[in-house]
Each structure stands twice: as C-alpha cells, then as structure tokens.
N, C-alpha and C positions, 0 to 999 in steps of 0.2 A: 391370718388376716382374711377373713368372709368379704368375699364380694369383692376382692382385688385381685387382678392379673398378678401371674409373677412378676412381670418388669416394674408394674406401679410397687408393689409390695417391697422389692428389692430396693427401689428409690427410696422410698418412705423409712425402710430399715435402717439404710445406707450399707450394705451389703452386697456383695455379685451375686448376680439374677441367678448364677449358676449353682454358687451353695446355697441359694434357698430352693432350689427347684432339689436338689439331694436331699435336706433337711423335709421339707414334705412327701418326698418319694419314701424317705425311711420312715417318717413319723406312719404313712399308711401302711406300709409294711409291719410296723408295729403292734399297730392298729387293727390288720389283719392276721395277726400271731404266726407271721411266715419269718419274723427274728426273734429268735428266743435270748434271754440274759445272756448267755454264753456264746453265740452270735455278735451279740452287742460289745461285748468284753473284748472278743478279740477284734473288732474292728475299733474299736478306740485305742487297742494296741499299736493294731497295724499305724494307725495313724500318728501316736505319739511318738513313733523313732525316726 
C-alpha cells in the first residue's frame, strides 16, 4: 500500500503492524534477490510446525 505508514496500513488491513512491517521486509528482500526459493521454502517450514 504506496503512500501509507505501516501503522495506517496495518489498520486498514486489519492486521498487526508488526507482521506487515515482516511481510514488506521480506517482500524487499525478495525483491533484492538476497532469498532465494529454497530460502523461501525453508522458512515457510520453519513456520508451519
């Protein structure tokens, strides 16, 4: 969301401020090819057990 704070953004989502400030940290990391798919993979592991 352009032109919104995290906090406004997060309200308007209805989501905590704090997983979307993670969700745009990783989207730019992506973004700058510093996570690669297998990167990716194992942190959506990490995260589903």
């Amino acid at each position: 969301m352009q032109g919104y704070s995290h906090i406004e953004a997060s309200r308007l989502l209805v989501v905590c401020e704090s997983a979307l400030r993670r969700w745009a940290n990783r989207l730019q990391q992506e973004r700058n090819g510093t996570i690669t798919p297998q990167n990716k993979a194992l942190m959506y592991l990490e995260h589903a057990t």
